[in-house]
FIROTI-124102 format. One record per residue (C-alpha): chain; x, y, z; residue number from 1. Coordinates in Angstrom, 1 decimal, decimal comma, always signed. Layout:
N
mol=A x=X y=Y z=Z seq=NUM $
...
end
This chain:
125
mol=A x=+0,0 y=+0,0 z=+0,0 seq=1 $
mol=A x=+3,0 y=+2,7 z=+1,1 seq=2 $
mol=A x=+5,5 y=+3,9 z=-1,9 seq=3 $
mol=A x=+7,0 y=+6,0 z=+0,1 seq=4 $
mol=A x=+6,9 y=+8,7 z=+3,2 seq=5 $
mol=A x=+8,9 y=+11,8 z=+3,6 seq=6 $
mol=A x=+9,6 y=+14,5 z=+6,7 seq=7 $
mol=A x=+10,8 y=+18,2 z=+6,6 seq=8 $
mol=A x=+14,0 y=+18,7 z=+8,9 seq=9 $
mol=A x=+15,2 y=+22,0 z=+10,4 seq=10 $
mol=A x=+18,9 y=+21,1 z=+9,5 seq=11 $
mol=A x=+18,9 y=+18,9 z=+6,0 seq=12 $
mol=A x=+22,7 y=+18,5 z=+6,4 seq=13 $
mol=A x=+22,3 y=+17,4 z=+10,1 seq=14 $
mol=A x=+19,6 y=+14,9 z=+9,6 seq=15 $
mol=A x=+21,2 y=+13,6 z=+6,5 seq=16 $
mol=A x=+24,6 y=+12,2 z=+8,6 seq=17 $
mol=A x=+22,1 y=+11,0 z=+10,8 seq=18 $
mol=A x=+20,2 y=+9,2 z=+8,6 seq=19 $
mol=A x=+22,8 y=+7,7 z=+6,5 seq=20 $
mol=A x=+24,5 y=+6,3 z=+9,7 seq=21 $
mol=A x=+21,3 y=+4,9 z=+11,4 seq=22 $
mol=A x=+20,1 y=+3,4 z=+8,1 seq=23 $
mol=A x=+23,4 y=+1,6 z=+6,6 seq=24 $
mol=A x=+22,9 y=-1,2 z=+9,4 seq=25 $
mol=A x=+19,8 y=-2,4 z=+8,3 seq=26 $
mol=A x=+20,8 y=-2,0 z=+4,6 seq=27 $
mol=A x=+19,3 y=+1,1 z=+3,5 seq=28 $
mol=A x=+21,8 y=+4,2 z=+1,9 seq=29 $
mol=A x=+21,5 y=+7,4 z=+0,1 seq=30 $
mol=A x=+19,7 y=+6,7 z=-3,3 seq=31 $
mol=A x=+19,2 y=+10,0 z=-4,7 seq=32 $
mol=A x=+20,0 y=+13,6 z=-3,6 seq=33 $
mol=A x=+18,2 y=+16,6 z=-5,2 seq=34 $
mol=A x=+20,1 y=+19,5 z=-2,9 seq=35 $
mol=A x=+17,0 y=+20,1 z=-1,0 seq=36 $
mol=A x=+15,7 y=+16,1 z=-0,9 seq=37 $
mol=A x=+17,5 y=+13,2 z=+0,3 seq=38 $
mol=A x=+15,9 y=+10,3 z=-0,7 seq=39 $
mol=A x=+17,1 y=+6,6 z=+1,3 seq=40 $
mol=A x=+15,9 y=+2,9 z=+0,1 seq=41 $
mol=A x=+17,6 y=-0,5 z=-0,5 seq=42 $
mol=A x=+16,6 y=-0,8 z=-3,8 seq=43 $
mol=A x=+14,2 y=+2,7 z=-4,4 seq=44 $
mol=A x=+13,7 y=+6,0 z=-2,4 seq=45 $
mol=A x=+10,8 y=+4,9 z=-0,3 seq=46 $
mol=A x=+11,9 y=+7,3 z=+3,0 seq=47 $
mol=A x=+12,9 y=+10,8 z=+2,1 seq=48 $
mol=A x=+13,9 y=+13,6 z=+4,2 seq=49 $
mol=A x=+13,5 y=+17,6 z=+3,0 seq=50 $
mol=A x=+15,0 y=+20,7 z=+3,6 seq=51 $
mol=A x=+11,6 y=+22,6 z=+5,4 seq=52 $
mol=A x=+13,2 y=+26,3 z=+4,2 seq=53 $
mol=A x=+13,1 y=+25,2 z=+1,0 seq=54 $
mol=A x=+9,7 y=+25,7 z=+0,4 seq=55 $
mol=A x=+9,5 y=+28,6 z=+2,6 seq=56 $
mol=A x=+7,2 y=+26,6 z=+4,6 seq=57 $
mol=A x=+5,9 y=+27,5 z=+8,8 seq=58 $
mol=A x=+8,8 y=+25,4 z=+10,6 seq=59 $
mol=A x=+5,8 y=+25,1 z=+13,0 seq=60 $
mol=A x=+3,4 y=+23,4 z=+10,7 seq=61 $
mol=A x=+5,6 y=+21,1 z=+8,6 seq=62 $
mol=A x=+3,7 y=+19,2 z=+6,4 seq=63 $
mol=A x=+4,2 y=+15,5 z=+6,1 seq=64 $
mol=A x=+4,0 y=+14,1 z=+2,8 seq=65 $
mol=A x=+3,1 y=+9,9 z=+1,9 seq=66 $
mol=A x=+2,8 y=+8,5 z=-1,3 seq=67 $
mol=A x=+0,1 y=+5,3 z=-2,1 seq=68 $
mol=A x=+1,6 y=+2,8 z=-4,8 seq=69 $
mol=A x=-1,0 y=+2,3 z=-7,3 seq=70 $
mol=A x=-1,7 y=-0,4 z=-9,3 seq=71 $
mol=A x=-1,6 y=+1,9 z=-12,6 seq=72 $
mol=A x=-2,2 y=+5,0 z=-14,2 seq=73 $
mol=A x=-6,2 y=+4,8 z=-14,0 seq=74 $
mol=A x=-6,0 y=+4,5 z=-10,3 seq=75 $
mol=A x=-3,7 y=+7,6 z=-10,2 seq=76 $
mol=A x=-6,6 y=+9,6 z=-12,3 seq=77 $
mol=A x=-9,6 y=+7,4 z=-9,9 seq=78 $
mol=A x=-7,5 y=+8,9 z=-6,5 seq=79 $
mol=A x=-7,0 y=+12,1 z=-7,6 seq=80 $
mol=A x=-11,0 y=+12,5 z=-9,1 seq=81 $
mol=A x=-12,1 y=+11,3 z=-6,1 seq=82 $
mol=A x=-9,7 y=+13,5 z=-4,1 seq=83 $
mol=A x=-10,9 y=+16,5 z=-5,4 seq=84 $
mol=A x=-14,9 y=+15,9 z=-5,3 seq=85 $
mol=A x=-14,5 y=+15,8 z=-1,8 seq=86 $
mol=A x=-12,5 y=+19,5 z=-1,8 seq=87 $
mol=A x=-9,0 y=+18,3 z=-1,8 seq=88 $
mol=A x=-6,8 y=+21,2 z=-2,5 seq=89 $
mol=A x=-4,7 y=+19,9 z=-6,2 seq=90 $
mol=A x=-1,2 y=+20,0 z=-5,6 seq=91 $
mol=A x=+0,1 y=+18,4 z=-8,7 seq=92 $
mol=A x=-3,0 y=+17,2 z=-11,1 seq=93 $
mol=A x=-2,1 y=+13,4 z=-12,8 seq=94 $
mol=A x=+1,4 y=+13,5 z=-14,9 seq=95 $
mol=A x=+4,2 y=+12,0 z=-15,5 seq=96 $
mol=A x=+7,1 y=+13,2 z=-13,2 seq=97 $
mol=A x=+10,6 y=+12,2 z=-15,4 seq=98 $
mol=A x=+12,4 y=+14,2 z=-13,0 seq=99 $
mol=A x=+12,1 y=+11,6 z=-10,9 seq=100 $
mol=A x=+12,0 y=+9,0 z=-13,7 seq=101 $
mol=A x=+10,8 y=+7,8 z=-16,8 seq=102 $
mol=A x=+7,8 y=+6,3 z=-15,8 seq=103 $
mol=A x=+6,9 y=+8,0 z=-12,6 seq=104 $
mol=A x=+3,0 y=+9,1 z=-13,0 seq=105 $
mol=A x=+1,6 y=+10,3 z=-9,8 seq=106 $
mol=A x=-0,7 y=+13,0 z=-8,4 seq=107 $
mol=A x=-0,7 y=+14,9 z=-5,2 seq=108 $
mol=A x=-3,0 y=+16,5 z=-3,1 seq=109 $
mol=A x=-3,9 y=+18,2 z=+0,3 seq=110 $
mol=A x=-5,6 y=+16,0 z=+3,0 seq=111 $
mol=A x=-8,0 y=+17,7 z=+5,6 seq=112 $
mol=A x=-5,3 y=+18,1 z=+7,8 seq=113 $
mol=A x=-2,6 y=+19,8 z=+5,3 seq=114 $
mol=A x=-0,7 y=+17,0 z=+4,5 seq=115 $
mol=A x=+1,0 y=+15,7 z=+1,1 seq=116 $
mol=A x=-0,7 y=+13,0 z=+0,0 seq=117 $
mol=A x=+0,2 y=+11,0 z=-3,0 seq=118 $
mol=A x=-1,2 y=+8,4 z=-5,2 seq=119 $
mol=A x=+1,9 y=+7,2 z=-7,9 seq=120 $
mol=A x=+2,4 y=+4,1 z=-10,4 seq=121 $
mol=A x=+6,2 y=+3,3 z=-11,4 seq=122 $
mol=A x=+4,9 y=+1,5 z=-14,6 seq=123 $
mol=A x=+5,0 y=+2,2 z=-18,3 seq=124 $
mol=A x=+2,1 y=+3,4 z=-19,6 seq=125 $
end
């Protein structure tokens, strides 16, 4: 059901050494690095960590973000429909995201509370 889950530190650099020393014993390291975005896995980023000035967010009210994997592209689109007819502020509407690779298709939206809540499918169309 999870993808992946990510948090919002006060001091990237600082949680970084942290995580990549807590993490290496049961297997996980440093997968991918995107200067503001740390993502950690054994074999894919599914735990990421983010740099909370970066998005000029209220170091009070740090957002949390989690990502649901999806089976494929249609229940990306049936999540997100059914996201926003219950008043889901649209973060991100349905695409593909080849930033984070080729067949990355997800959608993100607000729950009730604020947080970042994903639905994404890995595979080819």
């Amino acid at each position: 059901m999870l993808d992946h889950v990510g948090f919002q530190c006060t001091d990237l650099q600082a949680s970084a050494a942290f995580y990549d020393a807590v993490l290496a014993p049961l297997g996980g390291t440093r997968l991918m690095d995107f200067t503001v975005a740390i993502g950690y896995g054994t074999d894919h980023a599914d735990f990421w960590i983010g740099n909370a000035d970066a998005a000029g967010e209220d170091l009070n009210n740090r957002e949390s973000h989690i990502a649901f994997a999806a089976p494929d592209r249609a229940a990306v689109d049936a999540f997100f429909q059914a996201a926003v007819a219950l008043g889901a502020e649209v973060l991100h509407e349905p695409r593909l995201h080849p930033e984070y690779h080729e067949h990355y298709y997800g959608a993100f939206v607000r729950d009730p509370d604020g947080n970042n809540v994903e639905a994404v499918c890995h595979r080819p169309a």
